[in-house]
Phi, psi and omega in degrees: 000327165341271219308314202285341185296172186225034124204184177283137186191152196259353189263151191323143161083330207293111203246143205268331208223150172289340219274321203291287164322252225327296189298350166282306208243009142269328161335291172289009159297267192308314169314314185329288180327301191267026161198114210262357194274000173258024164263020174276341188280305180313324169300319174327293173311267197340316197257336183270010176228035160222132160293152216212325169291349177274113138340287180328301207312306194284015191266279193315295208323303180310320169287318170285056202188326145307300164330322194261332170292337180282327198295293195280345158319306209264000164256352173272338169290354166276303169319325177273330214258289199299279181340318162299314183300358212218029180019036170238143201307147168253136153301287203231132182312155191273198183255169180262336163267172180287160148323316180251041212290168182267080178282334188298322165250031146300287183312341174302333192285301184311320188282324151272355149313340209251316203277342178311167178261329152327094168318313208300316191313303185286001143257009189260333136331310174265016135299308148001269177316326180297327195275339181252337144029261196327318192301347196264142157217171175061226155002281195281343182261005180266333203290304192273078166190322197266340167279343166286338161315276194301339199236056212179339208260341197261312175317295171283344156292326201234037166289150185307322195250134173330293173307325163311270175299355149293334164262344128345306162274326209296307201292358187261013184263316203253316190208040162265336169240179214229294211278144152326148147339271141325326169263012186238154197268065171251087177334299197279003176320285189294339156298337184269306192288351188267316218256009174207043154225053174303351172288010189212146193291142171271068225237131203294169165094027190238150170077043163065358189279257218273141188261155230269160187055025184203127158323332193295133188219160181222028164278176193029062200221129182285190234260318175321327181266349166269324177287350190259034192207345169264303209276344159307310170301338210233017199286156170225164182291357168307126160312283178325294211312322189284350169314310190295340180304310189277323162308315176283334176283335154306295173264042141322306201287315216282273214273006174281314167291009140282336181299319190280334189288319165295312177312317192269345196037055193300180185257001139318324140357076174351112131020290217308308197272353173325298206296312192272050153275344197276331173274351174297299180324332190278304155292341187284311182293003198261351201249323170271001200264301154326305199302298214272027207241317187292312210293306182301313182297348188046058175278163197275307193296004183294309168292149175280098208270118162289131150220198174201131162240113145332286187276104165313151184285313149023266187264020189193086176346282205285334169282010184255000000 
């Protein structure tokens, strides 16, 4: 529990020192590596020594909570790499999280963080997410897209502060799909950028109308049949890879019809968020405009590197 406190203190469980954490939070490093199945106890603790009304608290949670995932990415990336030396094939790649990982009371933390009322709180949680994305497949990653969706996407999209829906957006742009943009049925991509991005030439096979290096187009196409014309084009022979394939076009489906909701400004739409839709649309379109102009240039530099510091590192230990 040491690790998770959030300040120096002299009392049982309490780590003493900047010297004492360091040696703590390498220490808890190293178990990590070599048992990746203790990462449900580490969140546990992380969330059970964190105040969620402390900035500070929820800044360390977030960070230690960065900490165990990268921790465990890199052993699995170790792991994979002695397989290879050792020439031997997987039907399917392993997963990156353990087997028996807890997404449910992962998310209970993420969700109640999602619900402050803090911004500082809400971008230093979808750094978080931007950052781990990746780590998530099959299930637990459809799981975790679809509960940030559902109980989530008009709040944060259509949030009061600027910063909030840039990151928000960044994450439904750069790593809620795994394949471009472009090769995927995100319909309403050309439609947010044609009617709030007037600053820029509209050119076919860009902004989800066309798909790139092919003639293949899916206006007036019904919508099963445009997806099933992507996933004929673009399926590979990996089992995983086309899993990730049939997930992104689901959830395709998924944010264009929130999207389509904003456009239309439907009234199911929150009182509260109502107000910021349109400049949100002005960013998500100016941001989709950025995706696709690196995506055409084929620039090395098309991800976006997220982070968020509440707290200067400074005035705040446990983040050094």
């Amino acid at each position: 529990d040491g690790i998770c406190r959030r300040q120096f203190d002299t009392g049982k469980g309490w780590v003493t020192s900047q010297h004492s954490y360091t040696r703590v939070k390498l220490t808890a490093r190293a178990l990590l590596q070599s048992n990746a199945k203790l990462l449900n106890k580490y969140i546990e603790h992380t969330y059970e020594n964190t105040n969620i009304y402390s900035l500070w608290s929820v800044d360390s949670c977030v960070e230690h909570m960065s900490l165990w995932f990268v921790t465990v990415g890199e052993a699995h990336e170790e792991k994979m790499k002695k397989l290879k030396e050792l020439n031997v094939k997987l039907k399917r790649k392993k997963e990156r999280l353990p087997d028996n990982f807890d997404f449910e009371y992962y998310w209970f933390g993420i969700e109640n963080m999602l619900a402050s009322d803090l911004f500082q709180v809400l971008l230093k949680v979808m750094s978080l997410l931007y950052n781990t994305l990746d780590m998530f497949s099959g299930q637990n990653r459809i799981n975790l897209v679809t509960n940030l969706m559902l109980s989530n996407f008009f709040n944060l999209f259509c949030h009061w502060c600027p910063e909030v829906r840039t990151y928000f957006q960044l994450l439904l742009i750069y790593k809620l799909l795994r394949a471009e943009r472009q090769n995927l049925p995100c319909f309403t991509d050309g439609k947010v950028v044609r009617e709030y991005n007037t600053g820029i030439s509209h050119k076919s096979g860009r902004f989800g109308l066309q798909k790139a290096n092919n003639s293949m187009t899916y206006t007036d196409e019904r919508s099963f049949e445009r997806r099933m014309a992507v996933f004929d084009a673009t399926a590979n022979s990996s089992e995983q890879d086309d899993e990730h394939l049939l997930i992104d076009i689901m959830l395709c489906s998924k944010i264009d019809s929130y999207v389509r909701m904003c456009l239309e400004n439907d009234p199911s739409i929150p009182e509260q968020n109502r107000v910021y839709v349109n400049p949100a649309l002005v960013q998500y379109a100016n941001l989709l405009e950025k995706y696709y102009s690196g995506i055409n240039s084929k620039s090395n530099e098309t991800l976006v590197t997220l982070a968020h510091r509440m707290i200067e590192s400074s005035t705040n230990p446990y983040l050094n």
